[in-house]
C-alpha positions as CSV (number, residue, x, y, z in Angstrom):
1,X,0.0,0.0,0.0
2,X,2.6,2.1,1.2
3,X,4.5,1.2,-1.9
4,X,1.7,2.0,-4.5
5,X,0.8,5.4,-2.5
6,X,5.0,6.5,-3.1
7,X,5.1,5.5,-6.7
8,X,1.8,7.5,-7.2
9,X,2.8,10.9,-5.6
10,X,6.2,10.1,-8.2
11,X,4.2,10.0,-10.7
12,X,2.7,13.6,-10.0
13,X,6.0,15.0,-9.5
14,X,7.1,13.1,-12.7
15,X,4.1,15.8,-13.9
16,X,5.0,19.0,-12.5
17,X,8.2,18.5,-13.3
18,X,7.2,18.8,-17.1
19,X,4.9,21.0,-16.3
20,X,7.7,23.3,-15.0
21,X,10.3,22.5,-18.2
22,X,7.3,23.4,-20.2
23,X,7.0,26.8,-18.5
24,X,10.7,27.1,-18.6
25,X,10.9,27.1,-22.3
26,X,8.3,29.3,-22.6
27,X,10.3,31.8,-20.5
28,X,12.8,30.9,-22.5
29,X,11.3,31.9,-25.6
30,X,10.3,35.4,-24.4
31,X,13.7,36.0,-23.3
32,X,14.6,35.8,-26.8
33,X,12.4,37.8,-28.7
34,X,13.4,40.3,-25.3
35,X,16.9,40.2,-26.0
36,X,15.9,40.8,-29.8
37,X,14.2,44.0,-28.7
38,X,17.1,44.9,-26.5
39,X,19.5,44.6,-29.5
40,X,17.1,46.7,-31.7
41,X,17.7,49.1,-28.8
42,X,20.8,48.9,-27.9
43,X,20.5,48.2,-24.1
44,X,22.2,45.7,-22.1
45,X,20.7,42.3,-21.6
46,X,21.5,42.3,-17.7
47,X,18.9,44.5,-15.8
48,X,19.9,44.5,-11.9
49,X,17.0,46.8,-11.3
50,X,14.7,44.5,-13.2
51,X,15.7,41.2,-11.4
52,X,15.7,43.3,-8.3
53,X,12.3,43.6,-8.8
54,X,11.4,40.3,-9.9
55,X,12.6,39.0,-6.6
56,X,11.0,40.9,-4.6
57,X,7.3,40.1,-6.3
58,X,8.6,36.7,-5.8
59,X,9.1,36.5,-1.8
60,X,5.9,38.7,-1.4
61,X,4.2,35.9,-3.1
62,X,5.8,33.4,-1.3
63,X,3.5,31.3,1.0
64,X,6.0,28.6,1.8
65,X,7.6,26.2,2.6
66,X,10.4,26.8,0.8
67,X,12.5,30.2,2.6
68,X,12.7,33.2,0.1
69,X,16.8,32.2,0.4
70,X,15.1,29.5,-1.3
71,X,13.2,31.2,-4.0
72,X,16.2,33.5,-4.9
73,X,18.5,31.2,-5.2
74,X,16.8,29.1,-7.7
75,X,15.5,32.2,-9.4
76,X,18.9,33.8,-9.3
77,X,19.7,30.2,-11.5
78,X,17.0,30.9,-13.8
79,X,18.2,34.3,-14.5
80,X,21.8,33.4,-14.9
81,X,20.3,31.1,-17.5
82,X,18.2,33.2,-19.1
83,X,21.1,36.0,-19.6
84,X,23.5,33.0,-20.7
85,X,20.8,32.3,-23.5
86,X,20.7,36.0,-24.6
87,X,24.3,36.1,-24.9
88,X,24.6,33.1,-26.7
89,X,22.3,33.9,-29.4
90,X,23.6,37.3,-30.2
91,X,26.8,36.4,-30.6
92,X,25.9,33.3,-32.7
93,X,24.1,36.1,-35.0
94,X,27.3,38.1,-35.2
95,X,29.3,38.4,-38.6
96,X,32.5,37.1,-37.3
97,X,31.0,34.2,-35.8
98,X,31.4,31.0,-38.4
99,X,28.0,29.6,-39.3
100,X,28.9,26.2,-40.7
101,X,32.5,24.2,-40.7
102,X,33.9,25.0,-43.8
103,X,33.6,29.1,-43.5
104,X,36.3,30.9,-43.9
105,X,37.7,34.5,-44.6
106,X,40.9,34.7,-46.7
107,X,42.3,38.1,-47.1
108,X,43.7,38.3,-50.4
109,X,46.3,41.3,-51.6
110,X,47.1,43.0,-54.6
111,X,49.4,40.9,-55.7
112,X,48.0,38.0,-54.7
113,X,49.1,37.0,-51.5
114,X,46.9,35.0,-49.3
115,X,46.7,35.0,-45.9
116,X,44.1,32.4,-43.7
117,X,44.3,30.2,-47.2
118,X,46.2,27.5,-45.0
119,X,49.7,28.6,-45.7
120,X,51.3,29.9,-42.5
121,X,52.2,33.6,-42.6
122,X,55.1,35.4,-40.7
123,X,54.8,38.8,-39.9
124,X,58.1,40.2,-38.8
125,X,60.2,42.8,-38.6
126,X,61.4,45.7,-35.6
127,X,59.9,47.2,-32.9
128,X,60.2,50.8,-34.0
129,X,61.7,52.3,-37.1
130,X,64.4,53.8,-35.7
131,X,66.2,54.2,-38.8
132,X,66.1,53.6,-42.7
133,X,69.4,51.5,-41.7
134,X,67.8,49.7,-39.4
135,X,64.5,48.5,-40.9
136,X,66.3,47.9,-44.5
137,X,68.4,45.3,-42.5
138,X,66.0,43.2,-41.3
139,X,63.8,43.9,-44.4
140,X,66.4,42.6,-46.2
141,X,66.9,39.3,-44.2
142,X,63.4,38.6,-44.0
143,X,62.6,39.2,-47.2
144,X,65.3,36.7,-48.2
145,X,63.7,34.2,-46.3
146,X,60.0,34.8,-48.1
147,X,58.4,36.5,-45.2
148,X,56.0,39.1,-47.0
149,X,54.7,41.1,-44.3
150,X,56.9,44.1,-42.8
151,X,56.1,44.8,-39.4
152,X,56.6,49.0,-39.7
153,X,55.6,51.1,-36.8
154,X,55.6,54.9,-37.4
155,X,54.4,55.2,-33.7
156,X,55.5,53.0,-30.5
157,X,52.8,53.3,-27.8
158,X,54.6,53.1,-24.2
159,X,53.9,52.2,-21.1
160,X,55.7,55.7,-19.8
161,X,55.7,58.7,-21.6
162,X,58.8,59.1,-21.7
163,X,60.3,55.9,-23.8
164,X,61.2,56.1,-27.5
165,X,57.6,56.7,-29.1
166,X,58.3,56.5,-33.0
167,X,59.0,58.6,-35.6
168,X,56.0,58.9,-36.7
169,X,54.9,59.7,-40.7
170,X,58.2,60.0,-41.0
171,X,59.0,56.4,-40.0
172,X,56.1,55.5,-42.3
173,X,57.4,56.8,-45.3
174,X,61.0,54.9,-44.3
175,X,58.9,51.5,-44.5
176,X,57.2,52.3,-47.4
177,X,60.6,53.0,-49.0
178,X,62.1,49.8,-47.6
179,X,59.1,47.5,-48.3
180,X,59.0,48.7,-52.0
181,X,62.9,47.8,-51.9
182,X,61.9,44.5,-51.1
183,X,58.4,44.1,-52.3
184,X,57.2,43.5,-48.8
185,X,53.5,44.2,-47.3
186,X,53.9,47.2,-44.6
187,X,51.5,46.7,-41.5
188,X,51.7,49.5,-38.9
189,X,49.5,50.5,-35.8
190,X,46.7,53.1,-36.2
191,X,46.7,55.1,-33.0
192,X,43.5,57.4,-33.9
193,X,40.9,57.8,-36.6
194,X,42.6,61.1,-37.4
195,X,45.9,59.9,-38.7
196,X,43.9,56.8,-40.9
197,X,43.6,59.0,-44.6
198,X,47.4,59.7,-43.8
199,X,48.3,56.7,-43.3
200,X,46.7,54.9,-45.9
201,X,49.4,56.4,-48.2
202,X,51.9,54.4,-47.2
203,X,50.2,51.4,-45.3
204,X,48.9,47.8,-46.4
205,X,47.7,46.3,-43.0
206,X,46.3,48.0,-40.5
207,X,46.9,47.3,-36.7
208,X,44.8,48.1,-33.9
209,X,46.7,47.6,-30.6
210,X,46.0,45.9,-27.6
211,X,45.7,49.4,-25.9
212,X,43.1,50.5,-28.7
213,X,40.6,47.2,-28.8
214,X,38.0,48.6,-27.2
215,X,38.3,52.5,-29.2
216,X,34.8,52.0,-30.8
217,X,35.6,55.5,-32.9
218,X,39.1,53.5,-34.0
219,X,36.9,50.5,-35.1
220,X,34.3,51.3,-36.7
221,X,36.4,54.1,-39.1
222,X,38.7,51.5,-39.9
223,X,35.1,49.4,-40.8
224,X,35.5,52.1,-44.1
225,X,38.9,51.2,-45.1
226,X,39.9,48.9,-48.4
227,X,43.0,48.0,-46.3
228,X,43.0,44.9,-44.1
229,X,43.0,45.3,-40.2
230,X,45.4,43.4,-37.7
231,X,42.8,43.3,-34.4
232,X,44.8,42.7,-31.7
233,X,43.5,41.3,-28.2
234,X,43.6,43.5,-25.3
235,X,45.4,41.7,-22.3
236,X,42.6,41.9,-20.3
237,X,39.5,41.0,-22.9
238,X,37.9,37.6,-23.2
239,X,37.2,36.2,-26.3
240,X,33.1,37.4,-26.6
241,X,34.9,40.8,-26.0
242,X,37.7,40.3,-28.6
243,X,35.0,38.9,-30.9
244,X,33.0,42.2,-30.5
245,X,35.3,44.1,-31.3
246,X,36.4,42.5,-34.4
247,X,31.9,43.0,-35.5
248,X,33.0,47.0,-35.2
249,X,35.3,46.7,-37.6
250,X,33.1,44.0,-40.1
251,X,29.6,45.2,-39.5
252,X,30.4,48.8,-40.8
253,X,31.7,47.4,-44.3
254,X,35.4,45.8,-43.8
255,X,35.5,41.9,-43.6
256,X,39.1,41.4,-44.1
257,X,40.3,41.4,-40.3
258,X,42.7,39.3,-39.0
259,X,42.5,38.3,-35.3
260,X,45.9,38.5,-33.1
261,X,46.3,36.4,-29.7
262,X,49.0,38.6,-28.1
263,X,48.8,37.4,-24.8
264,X,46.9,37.7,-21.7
265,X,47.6,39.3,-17.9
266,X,47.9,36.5,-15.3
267,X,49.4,36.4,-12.0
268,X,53.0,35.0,-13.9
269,X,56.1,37.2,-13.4
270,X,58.4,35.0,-15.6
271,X,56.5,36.0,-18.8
272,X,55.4,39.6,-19.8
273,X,52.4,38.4,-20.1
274,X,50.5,34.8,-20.9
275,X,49.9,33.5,-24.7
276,X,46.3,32.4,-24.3
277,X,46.9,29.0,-26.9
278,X,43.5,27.8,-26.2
279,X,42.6,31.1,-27.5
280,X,43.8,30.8,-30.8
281,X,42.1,27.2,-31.0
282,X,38.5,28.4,-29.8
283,X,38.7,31.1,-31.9
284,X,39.4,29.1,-35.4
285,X,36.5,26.9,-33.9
286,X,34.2,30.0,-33.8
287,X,34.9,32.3,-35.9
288,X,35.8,32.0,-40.1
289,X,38.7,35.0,-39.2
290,X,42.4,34.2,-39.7
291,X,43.6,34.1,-36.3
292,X,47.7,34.6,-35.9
293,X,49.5,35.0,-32.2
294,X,52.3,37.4,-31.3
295,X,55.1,35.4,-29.6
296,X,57.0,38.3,-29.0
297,X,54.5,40.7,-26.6
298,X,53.1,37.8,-25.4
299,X,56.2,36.8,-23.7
300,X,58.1,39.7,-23.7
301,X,61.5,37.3,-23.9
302,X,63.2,36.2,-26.9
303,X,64.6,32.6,-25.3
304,X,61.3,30.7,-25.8
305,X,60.5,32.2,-29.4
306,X,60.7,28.9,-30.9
307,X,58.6,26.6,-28.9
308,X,56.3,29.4,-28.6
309,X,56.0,29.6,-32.3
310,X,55.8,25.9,-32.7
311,X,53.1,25.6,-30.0
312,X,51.2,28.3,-32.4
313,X,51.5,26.6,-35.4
314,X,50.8,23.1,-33.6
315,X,47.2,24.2,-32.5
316,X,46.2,26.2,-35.8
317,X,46.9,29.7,-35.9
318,X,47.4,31.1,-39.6
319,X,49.9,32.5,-39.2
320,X,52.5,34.4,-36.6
321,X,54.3,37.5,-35.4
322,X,57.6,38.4,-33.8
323,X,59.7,40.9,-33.5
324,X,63.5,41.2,-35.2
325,X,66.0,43.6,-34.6
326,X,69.4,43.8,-36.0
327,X,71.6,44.5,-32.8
328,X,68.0,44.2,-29.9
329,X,70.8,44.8,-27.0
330,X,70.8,48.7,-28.4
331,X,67.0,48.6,-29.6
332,X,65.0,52.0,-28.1
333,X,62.1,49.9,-27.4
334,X,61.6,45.8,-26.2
335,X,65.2,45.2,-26.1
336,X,64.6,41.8,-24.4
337,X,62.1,40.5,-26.9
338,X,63.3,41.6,-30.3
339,X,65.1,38.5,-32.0
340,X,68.3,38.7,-34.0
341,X,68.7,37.7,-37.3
342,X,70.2,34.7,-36.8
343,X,67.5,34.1,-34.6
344,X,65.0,34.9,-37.0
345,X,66.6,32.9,-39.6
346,X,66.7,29.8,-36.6
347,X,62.8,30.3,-35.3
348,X,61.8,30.0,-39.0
349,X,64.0,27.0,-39.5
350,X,62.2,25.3,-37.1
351,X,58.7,26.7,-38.6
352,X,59.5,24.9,-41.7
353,X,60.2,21.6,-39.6
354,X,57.3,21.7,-37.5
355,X,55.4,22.4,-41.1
356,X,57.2,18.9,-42.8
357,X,56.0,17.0,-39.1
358,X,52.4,18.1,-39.4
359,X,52.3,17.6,-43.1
């Protein structure tokens, strides 16, 4: 009896409990269509005031016997839930995001070049330009070697204002120079919106630094350029953040972007900061952007280039970045991180190695 009376009251939670999943989805679906509104609107999906509220209707409608610690903490789940869900479907909606397995964005350039195609692309080259001397040097090298892209910085953001900060349009018109020399691809750092039309003269890949991922103004200008855009991740963003950012520059007209893992801020002291590897995975897994990592900032020391570069290439990236100098002990700028050529020449040695193994 006993027996029969337990497997019947079962049964009626068996009931509500599908009774309940069926009003969850329901909330569920007008969370959507809310978050649709809230898009169309351009407010944020978390409302503290709102859930505030929400609570509060809750325990005043609360007749027992659960506590209202009770009620709010399983309504606090539901709303974590439900914001989880809004978040998720915006950002599956988002241009950057890849929408079936084979997408893929391959930034092509006037001559041909291809990067994200599945060839692995170096990006090299000083600091600073400090000098014409300087950057035809490693230009030269590099160039030699069949590395395409010139890494040539008019201007050097510091940490202190009063560090070497570039020569500016002058430096720009050095690399142009060199990389015409050498029939390289110049890719230099846009600090403002102001200095883009200038620029464009001289540059063929933009970069947006880790300092400027989150300049909204920087992004979406940059959304109305013909030139491709290096996006690099701030040390402090996460990847919905990083992906974001890149939709600035893609929803307002430019989809060739190319997405740069340059290392994260963690509580490590040996590194400059940490290269986020599992970055670089998830975000060819999510995203139809070519992703490449910069070995260089991310450690801020040139003795583990190589396996740092080899770890890139070994979970995917397109393509990476590092810095050369041709005497780094005397460089005005990242002295400890810049490689020297022979270094550069040994770090792409073992590129082509690591490319023969995983072929």
């Amino acid at each position: 009896m006993h027996e029969d009376r337990l497997r019947e009251l079962r049964g009626e939670i068996d009931v509500i409990n599908l009774q309940i999943l069926e009003l969850l989805t329901q909330r569920a679906q007008v969370v959507s269509a809310i978050g649709l509104v809230q898009q169309t609107l351009g407010t944020s999906f978390y409302d503290p005031e709102r859930e505030a509220e929400m609570l509060t209707r809750l325990q005043q409608a609360n007749e027992g016997p659960f506590s209202n610690e009770t009620i709010s903490a399983l309504f606090n789940q539901i709303f974590r839930a439900s914001l989880a869900l809004e978040e998720e479907e915006a950002l599956a909606k988002i241009l950057v995001q890849r929408h079936y397995p084979d997408e893929r964005t391959v930034i092509a350039m006037a001559d041909g070049t291809e990067v994200g195609a599945g060839d692995f692309t170096v990006i090299s080259g000083p600091c600073a330009i400090e000098s014409a001397e300087q950057v035809d040097e490693v230009a030269g090298a590099l160039a030699a070697r069949g590395v395409r892209f010139l890494r040539g910085m008019g201007w050097k953001p510091r940490t202190s204002p009063y560090d070497f900060q570039g020569l500016g349009m002058e430096g720009l018109r050095i690399a142009r120079q060199v990389a015409n020399r050498h029939n390289m691809f110049i890719v230099s750092e846009v600090m403002d919106k102001s200095l883009i039309s200038e620029m464009s003269e001289y540059v063929d890949v933009f970069w947006v630094g880790a300092r400027n991922m989150s300049n909204t103004f920087l992004l979406k200008a940059l959304g109305q350029v013909r030139q491709p855009v290096i996006l690099k991740r701030s040390f402090g963003a996460n990847i919905q953040e990083f992906l974001y950012a890149a939709e600035y520059i893609v929803s307002n007209g430019n989809p060739n972007v190319i997405l740069m893992e340059r290392g994260i801020r963690t509580f490590e002291t040996r590194t400059r900061n940490t290269l986020d590897l599992s970055a670089v995975a998830l975000l060819k897994l999510e995203t139809h952007l070519p992703v490449v990592a910069d070995i260089s900032h991310s450690a801020g020391r040139r003795d583990i280039a190589i396996p740092l570069a080899r770890a890139t290439k070994a979970v995917g990236a397109d393509g990476v970045m590092f810095e050369c100098h041709p005497n780094p002990p005397v460089a005005m700028s990242d002295a400890k991180q810049q490689l020297s050529i022979p270094e550069m020449h040994a770090l792409l040695d073992e590129i082509m190695d690591e490319q023969r193994v995983l072929a």
